[in-house]
matplotlib code that plots the C-alpha trace (Angstrom):
import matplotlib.pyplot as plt

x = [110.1, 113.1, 114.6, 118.3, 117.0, 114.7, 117.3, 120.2, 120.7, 122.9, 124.2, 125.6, 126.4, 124.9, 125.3, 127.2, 124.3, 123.6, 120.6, 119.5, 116.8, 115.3, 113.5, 111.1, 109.9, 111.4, 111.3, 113.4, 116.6, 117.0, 115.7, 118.6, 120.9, 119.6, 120.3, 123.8, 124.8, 123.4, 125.0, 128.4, 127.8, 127.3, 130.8, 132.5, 131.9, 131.2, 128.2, 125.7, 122.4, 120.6, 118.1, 116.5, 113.9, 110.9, 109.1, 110.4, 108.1, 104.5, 103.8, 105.8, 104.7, 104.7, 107.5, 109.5, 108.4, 109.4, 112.8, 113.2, 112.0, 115.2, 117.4, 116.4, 117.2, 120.4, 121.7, 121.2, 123.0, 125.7, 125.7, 123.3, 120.0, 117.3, 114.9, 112.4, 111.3, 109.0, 106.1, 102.9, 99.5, 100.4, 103.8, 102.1, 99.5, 102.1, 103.8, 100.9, 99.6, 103.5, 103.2, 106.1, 107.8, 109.4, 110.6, 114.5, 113.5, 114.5, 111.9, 109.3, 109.7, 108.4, 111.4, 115.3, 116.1, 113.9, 115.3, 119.1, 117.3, 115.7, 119.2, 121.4, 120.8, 122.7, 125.0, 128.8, 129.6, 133.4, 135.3, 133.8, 135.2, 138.7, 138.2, 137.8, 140.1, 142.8, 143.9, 145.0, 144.5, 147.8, 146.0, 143.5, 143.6, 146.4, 147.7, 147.6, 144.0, 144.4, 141.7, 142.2, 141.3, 138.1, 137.0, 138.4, 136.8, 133.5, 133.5, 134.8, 132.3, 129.8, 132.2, 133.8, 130.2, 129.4, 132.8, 132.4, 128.7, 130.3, 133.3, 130.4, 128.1, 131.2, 131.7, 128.4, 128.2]
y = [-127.4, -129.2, -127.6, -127.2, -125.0, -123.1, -122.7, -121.5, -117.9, -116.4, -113.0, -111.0, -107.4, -105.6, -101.9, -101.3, -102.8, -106.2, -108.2, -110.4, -112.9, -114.4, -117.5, -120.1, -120.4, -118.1, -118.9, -117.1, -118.9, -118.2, -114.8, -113.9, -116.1, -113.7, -110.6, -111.7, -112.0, -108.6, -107.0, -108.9, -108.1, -104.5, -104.0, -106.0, -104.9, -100.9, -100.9, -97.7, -99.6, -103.1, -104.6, -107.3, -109.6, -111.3, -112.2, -116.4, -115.9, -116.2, -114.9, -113.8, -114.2, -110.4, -110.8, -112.0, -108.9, -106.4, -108.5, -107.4, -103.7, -103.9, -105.2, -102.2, -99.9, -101.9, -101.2, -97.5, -97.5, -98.9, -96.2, -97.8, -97.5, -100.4, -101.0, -103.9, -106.1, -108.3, -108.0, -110.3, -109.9, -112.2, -110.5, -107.0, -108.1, -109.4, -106.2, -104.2, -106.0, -106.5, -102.3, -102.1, -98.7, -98.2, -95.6, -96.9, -98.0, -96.2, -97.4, -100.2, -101.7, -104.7, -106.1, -106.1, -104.7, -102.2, -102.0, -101.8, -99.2, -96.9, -97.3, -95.8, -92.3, -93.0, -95.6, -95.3, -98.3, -99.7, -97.5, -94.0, -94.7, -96.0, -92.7, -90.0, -91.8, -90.9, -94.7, -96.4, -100.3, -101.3, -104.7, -103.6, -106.5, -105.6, -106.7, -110.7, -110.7, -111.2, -110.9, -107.6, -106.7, -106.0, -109.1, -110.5, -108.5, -108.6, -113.2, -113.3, -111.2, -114.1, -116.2, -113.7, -113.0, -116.9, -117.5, -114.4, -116.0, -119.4, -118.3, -116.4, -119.5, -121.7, -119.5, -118.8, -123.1]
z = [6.8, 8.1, 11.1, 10.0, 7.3, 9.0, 11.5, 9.2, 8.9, 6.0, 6.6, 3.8, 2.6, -0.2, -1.3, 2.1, 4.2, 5.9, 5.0, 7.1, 5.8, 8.7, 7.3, 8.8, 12.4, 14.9, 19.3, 21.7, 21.6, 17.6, 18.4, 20.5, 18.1, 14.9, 17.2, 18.5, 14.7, 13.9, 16.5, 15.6, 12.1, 12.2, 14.5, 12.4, 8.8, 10.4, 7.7, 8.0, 7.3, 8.3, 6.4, 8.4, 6.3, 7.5, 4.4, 4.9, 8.5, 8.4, 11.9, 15.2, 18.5, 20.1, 22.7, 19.6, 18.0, 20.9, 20.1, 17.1, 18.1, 20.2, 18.0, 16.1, 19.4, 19.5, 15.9, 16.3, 19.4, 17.1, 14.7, 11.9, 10.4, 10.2, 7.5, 7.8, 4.7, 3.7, 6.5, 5.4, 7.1, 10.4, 11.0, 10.7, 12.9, 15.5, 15.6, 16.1, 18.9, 20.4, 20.4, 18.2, 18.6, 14.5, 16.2, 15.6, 12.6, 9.5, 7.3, 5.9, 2.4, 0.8, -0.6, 1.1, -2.8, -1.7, 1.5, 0.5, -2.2, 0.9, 3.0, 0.2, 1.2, 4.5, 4.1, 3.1, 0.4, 1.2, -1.9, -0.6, 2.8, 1.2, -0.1, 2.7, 4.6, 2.1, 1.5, -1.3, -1.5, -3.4, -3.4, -5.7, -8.9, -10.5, -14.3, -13.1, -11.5, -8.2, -5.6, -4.1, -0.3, -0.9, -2.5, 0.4, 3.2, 1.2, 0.8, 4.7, 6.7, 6.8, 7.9, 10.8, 12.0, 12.2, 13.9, 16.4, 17.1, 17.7, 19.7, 22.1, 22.4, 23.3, 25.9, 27.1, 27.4]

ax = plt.figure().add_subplot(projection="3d")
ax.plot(x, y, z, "-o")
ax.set_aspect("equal")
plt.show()
């Protein structure tokens, strides 16, 4: 598999959670690439769930596991709930022998459908927080079809998570 692709990792929200498919081969620096977006991710969209995919991995080394155990430590701390997807034989076996706690995580499912599906119960989708907060989005489309602030917030979180996680690897360098 070429590298750039493996590499590349597409962050988007569904339902009022972010899925994260985490595809290819994985080492530490991706690792901590992956969990710097998360983190960015769930401060910057506030979502109540994290779905975090690893059916594009065939196996992960256990410290990479224990990783992803605290990443799952780390999105609770922020006020979310993670589901894992998509575990095959050689992941499950990896996070077995990495002792992986689940205890942050909010549950197992095969699919991040599934996932998003199992998340619902505690996650609050954009319109029911509009909602209690009592505001009303006089951008909404009106009679002439324009994108309303929604849209917009809902097409620009992958790109304000990729440019948070570029702005803090510039300055890391």
């Amino acid at each position: 598999m070429d590298n750039k692709i493996s590499s590349e990792l597409s962050i988007h929200i569904s339902e009022g959670c972010l899925v994260v498919p985490i595809q290819g081969e994985l080492d530490e620096n991706r690792m901590i690439q992956i969990q710097k977006k998360i983190l960015k991710g769930v401060e910057n969209t506030e979502v109540g769930g994290v779905v975090i995919d690893v059916s594009g991995v065939g196996i992960i080394e256990p410290y990479l596991a224990r990783m992803i155990d605290n990443t799952a430590k780390m999105i609770y701390l922020l006020g979310a709930k993670t589901v894992l997807t998509g575990i095959r034989p050689g992941v499950a076996i990896s996070l077995v022998d990495s002792r992986f706690d689940f205890k942050e995580i909010y549950g197992i499912a095969g699919t991040f459908e599934e996932g998003v599906r199992k998340l619902q119960p505690v996650v609050k989708i954009d319109h029911e927080l509009e909602e209690e907060s009592g505001e009303i989005d006089a951008e909404e489309k009106n009679e002439s079809g324009k994108e309303s602030k929604s849209d917009y917030k809902k097409v620009s979180v992958d790109k304000q998570i990729n440019e948070s996680t570029d702005i803090e690897e510039k300055n890391v360098d």
